[in-house]
N, CA, C and O atoms as CSV, one atom per row, in Angstrom:
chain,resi,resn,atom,element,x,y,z
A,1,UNK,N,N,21.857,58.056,-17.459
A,1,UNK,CA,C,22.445,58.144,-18.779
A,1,UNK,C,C,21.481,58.729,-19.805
A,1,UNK,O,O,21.674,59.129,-20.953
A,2,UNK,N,N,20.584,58.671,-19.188
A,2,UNK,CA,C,19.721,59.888,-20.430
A,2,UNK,C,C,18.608,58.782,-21.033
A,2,UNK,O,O,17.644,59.237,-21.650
A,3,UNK,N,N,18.745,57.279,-20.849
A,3,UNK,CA,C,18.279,56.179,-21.843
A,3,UNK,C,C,17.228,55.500,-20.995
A,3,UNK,O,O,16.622,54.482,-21.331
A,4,UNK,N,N,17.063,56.196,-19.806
A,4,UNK,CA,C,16.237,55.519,-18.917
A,4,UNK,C,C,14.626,55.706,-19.440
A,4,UNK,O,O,14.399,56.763,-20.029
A,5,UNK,N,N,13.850,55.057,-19.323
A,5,UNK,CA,C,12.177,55.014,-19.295
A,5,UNK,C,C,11.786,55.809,-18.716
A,5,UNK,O,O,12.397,55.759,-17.648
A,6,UNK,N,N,10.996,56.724,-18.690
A,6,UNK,CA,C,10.497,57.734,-17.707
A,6,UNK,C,C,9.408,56.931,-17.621
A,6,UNK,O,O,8.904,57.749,-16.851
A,7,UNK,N,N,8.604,56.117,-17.692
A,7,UNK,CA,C,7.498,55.178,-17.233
A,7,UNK,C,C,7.401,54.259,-18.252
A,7,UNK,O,O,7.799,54.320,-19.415
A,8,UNK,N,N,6.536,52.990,-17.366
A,8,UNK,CA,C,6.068,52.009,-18.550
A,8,UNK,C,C,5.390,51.219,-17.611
A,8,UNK,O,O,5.765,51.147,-16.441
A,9,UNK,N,N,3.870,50.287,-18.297
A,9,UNK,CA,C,3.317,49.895,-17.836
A,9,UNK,C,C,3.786,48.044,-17.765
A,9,UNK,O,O,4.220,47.369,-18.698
A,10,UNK,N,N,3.490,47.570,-16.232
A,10,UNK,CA,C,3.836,45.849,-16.383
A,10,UNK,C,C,2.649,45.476,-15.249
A,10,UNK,O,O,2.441,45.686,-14.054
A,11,UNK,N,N,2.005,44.794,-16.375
A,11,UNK,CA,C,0.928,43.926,-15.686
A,11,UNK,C,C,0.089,44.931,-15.335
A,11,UNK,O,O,0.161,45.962,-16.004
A,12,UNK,N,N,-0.914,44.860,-14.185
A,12,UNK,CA,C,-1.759,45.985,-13.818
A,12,UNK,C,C,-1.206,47.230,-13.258
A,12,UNK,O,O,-1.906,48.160,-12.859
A,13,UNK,N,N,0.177,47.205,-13.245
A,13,UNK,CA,C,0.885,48.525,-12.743
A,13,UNK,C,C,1.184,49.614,-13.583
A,13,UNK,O,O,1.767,49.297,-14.620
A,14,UNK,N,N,0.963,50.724,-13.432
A,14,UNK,CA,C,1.740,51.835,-14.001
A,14,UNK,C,C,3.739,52.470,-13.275
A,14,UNK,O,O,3.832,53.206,-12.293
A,15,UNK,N,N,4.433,52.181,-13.707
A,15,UNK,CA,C,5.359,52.441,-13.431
A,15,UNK,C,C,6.054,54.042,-13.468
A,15,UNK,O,O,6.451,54.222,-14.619
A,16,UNK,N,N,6.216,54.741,-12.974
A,16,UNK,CA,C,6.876,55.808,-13.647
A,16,UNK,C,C,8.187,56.051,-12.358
A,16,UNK,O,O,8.445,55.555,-11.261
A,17,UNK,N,N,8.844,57.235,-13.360
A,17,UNK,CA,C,10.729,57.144,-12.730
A,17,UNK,C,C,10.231,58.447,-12.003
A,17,UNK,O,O,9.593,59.353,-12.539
A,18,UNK,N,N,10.553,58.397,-10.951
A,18,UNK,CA,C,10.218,59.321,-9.763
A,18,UNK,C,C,11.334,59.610,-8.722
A,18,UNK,O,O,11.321,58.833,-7.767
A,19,UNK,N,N,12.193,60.466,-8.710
A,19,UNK,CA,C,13.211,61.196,-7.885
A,19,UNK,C,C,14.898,59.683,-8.252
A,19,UNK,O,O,15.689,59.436,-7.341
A,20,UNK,N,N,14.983,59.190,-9.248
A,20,UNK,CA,C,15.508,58.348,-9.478
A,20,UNK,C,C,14.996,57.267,-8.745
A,20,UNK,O,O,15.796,56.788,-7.941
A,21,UNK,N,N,13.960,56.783,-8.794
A,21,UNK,CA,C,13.586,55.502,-8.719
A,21,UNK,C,C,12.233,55.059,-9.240
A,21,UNK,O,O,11.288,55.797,-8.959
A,22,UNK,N,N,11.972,53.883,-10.014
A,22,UNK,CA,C,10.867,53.221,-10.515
A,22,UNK,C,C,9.554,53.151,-9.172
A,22,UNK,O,O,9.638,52.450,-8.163
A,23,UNK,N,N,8.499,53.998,-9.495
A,23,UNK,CA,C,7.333,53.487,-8.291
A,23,UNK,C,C,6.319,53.137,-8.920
A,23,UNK,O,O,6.201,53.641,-10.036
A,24,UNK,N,N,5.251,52.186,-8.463
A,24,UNK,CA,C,4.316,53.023,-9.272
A,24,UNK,C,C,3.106,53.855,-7.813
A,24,UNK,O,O,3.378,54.072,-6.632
A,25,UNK,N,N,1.895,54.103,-8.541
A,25,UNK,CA,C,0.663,54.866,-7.859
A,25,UNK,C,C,0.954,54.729,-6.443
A,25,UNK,O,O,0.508,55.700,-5.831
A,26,UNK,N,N,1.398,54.085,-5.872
A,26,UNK,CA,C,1.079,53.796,-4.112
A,26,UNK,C,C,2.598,54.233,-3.712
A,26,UNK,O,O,2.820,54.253,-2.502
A,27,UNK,N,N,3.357,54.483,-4.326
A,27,UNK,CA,C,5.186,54.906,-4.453
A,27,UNK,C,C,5.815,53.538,-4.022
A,27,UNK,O,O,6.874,53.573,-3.396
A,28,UNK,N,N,5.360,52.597,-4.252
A,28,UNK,CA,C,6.384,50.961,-3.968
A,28,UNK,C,C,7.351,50.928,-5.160
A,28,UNK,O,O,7.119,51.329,-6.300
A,29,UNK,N,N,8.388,50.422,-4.725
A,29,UNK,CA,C,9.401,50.358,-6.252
A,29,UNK,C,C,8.869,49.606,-6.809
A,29,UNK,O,O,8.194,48.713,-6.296
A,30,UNK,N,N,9.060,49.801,-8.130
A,30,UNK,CA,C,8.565,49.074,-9.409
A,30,UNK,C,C,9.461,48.567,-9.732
A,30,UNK,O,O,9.144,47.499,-10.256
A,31,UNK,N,N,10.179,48.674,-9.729
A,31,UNK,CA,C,11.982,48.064,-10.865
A,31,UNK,C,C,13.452,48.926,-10.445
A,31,UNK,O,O,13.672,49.897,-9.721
A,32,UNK,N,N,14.454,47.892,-11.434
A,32,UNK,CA,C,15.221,48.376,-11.189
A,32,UNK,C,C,15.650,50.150,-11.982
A,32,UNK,O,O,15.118,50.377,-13.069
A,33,UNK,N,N,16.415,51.068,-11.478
A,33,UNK,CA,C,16.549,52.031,-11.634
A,33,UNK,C,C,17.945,51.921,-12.342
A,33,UNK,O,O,18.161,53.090,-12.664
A,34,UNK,N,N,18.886,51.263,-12.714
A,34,UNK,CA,C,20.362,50.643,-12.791
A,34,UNK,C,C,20.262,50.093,-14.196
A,34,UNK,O,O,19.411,49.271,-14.536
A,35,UNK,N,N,21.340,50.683,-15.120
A,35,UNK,CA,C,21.561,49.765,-16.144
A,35,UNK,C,C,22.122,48.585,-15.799
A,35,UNK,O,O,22.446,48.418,-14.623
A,36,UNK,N,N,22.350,47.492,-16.830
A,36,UNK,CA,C,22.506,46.344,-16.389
A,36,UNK,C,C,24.264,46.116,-16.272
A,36,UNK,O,O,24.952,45.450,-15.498
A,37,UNK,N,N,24.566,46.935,-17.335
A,37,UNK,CA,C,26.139,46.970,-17.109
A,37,UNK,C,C,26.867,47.865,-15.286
A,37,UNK,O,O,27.744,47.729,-14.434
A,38,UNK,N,N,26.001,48.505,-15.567
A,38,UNK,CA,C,26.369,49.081,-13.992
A,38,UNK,C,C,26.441,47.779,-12.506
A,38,UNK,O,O,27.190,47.564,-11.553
A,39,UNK,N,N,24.978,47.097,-13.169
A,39,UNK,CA,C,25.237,46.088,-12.087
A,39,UNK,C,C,25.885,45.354,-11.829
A,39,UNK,O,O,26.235,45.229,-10.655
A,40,UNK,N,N,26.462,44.315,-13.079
A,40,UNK,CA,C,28.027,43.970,-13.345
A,40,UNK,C,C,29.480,44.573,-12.282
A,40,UNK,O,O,30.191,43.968,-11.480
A,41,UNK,N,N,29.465,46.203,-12.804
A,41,UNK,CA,C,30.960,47.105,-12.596
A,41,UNK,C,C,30.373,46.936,-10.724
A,41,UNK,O,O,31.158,46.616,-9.831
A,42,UNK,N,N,28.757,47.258,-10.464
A,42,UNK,CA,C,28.940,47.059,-9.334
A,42,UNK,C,C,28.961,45.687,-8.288
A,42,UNK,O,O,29.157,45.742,-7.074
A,43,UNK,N,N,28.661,44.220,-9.241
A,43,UNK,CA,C,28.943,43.244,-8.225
A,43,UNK,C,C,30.316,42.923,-8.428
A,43,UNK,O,O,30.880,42.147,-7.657
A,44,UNK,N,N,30.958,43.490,-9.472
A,44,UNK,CA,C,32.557,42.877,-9.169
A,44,UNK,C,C,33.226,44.008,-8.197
A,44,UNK,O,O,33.962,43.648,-7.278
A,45,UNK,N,N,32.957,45.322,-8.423
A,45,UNK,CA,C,33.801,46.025,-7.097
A,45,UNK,C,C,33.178,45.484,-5.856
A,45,UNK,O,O,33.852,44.867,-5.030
A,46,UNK,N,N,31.966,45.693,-5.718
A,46,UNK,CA,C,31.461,45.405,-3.842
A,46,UNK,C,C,31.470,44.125,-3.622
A,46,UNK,O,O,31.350,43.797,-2.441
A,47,UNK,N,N,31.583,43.252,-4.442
A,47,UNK,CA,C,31.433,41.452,-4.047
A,47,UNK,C,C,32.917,40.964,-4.190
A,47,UNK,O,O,33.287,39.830,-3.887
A,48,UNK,N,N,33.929,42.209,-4.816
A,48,UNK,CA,C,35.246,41.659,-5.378
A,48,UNK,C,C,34.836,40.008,-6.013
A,48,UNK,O,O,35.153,39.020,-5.351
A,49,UNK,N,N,34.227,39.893,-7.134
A,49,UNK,CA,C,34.315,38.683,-7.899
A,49,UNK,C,C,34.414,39.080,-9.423
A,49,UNK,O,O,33.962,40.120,-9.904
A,50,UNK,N,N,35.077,38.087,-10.102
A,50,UNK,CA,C,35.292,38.489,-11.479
A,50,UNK,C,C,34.216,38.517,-12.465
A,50,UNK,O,O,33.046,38.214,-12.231
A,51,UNK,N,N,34.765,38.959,-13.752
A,51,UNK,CA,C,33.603,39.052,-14.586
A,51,UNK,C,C,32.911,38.375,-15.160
A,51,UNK,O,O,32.103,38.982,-15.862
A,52,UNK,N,N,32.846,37.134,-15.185
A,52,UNK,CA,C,32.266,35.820,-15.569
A,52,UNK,C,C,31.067,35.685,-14.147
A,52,UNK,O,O,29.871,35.603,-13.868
A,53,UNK,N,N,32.152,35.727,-13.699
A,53,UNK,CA,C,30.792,35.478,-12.285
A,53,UNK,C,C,29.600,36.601,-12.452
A,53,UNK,O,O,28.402,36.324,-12.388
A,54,UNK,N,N,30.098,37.826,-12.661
A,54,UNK,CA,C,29.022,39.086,-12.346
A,54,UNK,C,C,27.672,38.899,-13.572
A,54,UNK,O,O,26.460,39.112,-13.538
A,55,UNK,N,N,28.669,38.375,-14.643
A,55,UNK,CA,C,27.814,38.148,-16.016
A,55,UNK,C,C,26.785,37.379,-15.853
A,55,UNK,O,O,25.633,37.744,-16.090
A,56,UNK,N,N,27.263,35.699,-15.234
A,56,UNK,CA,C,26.363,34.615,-14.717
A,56,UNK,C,C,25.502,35.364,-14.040
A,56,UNK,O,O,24.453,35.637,-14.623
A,57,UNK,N,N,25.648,35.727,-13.075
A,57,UNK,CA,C,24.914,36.563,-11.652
A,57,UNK,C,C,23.525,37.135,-12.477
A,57,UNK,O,O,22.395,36.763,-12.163
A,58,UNK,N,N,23.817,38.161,-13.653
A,58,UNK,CA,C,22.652,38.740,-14.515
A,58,UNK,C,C,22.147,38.024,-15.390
A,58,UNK,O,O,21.212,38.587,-15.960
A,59,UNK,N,N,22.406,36.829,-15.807
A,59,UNK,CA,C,22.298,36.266,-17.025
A,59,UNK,C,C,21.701,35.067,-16.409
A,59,UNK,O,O,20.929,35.227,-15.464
A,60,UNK,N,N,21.985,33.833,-16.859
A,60,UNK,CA,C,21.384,32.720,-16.229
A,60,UNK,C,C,21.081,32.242,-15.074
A,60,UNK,O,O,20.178,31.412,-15.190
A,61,UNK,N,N,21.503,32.420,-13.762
A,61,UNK,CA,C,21.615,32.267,-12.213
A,61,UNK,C,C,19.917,33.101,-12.186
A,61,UNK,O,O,18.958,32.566,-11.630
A,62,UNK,N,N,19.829,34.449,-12.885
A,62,UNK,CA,C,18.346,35.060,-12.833
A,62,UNK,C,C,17.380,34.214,-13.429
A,62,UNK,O,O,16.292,34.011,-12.890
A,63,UNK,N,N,17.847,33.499,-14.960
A,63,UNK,CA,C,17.154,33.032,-15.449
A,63,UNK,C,C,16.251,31.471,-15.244
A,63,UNK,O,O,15.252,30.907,-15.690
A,64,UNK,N,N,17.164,31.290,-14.430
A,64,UNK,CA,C,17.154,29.909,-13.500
A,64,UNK,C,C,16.368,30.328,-12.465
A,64,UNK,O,O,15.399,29.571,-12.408
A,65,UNK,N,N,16.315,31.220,-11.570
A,65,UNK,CA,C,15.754,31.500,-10.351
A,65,UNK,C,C,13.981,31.939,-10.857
A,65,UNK,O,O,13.080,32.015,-10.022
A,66,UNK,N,N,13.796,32.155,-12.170
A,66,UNK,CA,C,12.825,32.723,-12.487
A,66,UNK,C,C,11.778,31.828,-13.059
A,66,UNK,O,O,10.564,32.021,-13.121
A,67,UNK,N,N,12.658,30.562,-13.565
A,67,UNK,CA,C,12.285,29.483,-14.067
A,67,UNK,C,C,12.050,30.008,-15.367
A,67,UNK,O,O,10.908,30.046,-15.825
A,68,UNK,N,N,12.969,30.388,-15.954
A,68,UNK,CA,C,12.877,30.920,-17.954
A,68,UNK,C,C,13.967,30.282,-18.115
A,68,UNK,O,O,14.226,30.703,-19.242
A,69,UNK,N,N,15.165,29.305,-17.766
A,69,UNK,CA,C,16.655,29.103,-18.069
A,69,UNK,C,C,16.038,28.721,-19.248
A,69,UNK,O,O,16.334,29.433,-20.207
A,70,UNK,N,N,15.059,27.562,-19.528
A,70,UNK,CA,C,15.072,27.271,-20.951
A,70,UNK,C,C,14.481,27.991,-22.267
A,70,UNK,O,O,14.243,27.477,-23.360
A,71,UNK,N,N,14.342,29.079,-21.929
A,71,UNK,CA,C,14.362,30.417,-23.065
A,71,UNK,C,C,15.395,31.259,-23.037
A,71,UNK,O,O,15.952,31.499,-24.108
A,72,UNK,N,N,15.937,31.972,-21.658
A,72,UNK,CA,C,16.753,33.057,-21.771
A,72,UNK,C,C,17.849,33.126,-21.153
A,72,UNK,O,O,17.711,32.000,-20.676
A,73,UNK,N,N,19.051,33.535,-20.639
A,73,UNK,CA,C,20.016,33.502,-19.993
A,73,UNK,C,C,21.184,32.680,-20.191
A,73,UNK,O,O,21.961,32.409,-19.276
A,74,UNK,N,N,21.342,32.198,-21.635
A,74,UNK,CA,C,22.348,31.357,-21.865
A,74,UNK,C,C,22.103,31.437,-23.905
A,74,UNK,O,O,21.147,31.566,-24.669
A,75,UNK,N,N,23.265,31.307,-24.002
A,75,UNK,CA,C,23.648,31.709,-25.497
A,75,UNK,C,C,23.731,29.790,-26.029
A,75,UNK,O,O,24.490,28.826,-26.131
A,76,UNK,N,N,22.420,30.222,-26.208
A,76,UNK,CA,C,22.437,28.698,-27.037
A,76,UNK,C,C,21.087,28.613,-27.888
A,76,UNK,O,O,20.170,29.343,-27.510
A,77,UNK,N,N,20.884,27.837,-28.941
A,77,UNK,CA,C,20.169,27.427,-30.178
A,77,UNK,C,C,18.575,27.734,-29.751
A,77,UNK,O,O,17.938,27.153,-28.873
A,78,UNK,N,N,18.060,28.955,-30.741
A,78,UNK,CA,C,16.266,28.621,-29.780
A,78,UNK,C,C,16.299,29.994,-28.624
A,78,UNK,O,O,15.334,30.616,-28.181
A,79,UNK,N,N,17.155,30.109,-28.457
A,79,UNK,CA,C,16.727,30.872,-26.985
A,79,UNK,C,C,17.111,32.363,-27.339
A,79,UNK,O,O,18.150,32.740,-27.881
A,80,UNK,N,N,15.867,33.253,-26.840
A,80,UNK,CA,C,16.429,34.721,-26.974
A,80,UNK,C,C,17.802,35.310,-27.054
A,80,UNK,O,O,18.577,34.662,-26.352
A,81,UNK,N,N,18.091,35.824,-27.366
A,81,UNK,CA,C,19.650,36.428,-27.479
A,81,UNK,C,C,19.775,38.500,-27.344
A,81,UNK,O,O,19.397,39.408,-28.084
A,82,UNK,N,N,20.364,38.462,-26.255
A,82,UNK,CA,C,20.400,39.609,-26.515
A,82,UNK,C,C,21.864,40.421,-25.702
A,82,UNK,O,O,21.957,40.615,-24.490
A,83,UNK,N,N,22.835,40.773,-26.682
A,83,UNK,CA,C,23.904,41.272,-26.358
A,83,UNK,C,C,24.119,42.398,-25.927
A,83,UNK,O,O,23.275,43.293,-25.945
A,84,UNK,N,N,25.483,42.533,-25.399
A,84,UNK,CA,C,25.636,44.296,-24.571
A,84,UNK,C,C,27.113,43.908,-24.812
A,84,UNK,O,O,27.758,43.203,-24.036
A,85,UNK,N,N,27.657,44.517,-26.138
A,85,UNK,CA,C,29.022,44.868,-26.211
A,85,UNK,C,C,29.826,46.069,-25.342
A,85,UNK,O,O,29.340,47.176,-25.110
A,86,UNK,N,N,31.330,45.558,-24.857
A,86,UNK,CA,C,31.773,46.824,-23.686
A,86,UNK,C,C,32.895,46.460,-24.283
A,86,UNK,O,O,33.191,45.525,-25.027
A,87,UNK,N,N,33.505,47.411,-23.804
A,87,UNK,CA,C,35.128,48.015,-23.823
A,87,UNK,C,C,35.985,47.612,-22.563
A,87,UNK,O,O,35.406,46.944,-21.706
A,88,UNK,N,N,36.784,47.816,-22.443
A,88,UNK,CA,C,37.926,46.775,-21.400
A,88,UNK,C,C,37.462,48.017,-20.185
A,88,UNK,O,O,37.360,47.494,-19.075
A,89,UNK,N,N,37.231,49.204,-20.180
A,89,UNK,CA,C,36.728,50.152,-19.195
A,89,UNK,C,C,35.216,50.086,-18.751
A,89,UNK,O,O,34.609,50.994,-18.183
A,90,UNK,N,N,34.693,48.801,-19.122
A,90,UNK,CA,C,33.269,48.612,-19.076
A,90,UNK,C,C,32.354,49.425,-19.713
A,90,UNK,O,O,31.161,49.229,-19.480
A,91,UNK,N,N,32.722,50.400,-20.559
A,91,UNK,CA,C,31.626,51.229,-21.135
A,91,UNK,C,C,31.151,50.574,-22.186
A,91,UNK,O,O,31.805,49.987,-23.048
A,92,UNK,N,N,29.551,50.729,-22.063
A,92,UNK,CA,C,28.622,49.934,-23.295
A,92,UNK,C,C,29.124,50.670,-24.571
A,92,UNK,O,O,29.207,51.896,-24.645
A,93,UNK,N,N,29.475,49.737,-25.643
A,93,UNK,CA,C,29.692,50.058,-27.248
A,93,UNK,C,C,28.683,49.901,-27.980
A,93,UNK,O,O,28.349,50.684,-28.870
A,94,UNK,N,N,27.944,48.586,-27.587
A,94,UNK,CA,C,26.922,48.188,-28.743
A,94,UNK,C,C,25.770,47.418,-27.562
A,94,UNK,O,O,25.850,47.222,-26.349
A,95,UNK,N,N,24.629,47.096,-28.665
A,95,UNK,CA,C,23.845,46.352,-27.872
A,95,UNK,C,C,23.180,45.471,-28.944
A,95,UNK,O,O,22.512,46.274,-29.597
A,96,UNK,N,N,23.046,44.518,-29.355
A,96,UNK,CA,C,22.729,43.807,-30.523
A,96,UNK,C,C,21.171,43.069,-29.644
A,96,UNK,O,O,21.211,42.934,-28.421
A,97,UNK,N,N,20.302,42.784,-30.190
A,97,UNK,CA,C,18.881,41.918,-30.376
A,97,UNK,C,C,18.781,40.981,-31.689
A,97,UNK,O,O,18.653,41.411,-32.836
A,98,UNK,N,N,18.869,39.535,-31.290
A,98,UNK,CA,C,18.528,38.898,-32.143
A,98,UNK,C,C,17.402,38.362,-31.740
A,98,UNK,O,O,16.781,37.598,-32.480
C-alpha cells in the first residue's frame, strides 16, 4: 500500500523491507510484512471465523500471549488505545492514537 517502512531499527537489529519481506543483515525475517487489517480479512476468509474473533485474535489473545494484556489489547481505562476505523468492505478509513 505504499505505507510500509522500508526499514527500522528493534533492539540490536537493523530491519529493512527486502523483495517484500522484513530481514534484517543475516536475511532472517524481521517482522511482519502485512497490514494489520489484512490480517483480520485474512483470518476470517482462511479460518472462516467472524469478525470479533479475527479482532480478538490481533488484539488481546496477542496481548495476553505477550504478557502486556494489562497495558494493551483491550479498550479499557489506563491502557494504550489505538484505533483502525473500516468500512463494511474492510477498507481502512481512519486510524486514531490516543
Amino acid at each position: 500500500m505504499g505505507r510500509k517502512k522500508q526499514q527500522f531499527d528493534w533492539e540490536n537489529l537493523s530491519i529493512k523491507m527486502t523483495e517484500g519481506f522484513y530481514r534484517d543483515g543475516n536475511g532472517n525475517l524481521g517482522g511482519a510484512a502485512i497490514s494489520m487489517i489484512d490480517a483480520v480479512k485474512n483470518a476470517m476468509q482462511y479460518l472462516n471465523i467472524l469478525l470479533q474473533e479475527a479482532v480478538e485474535m490481533s488484539t488481546s489473545r496477542v496481548a495476553k500471549a505477550i504478557k502486556m494484556d494489562k497495558e494493551i489489547g483491550y479498550i479499557k481505562p489506563g491502557y494504550n488505545a489505538r484505533f483502525v476505523l473500516f468500512d463494511d468492505e474492510m477498507k481502512e478509513v481512519e486510524s486514531l492514537i490516543f
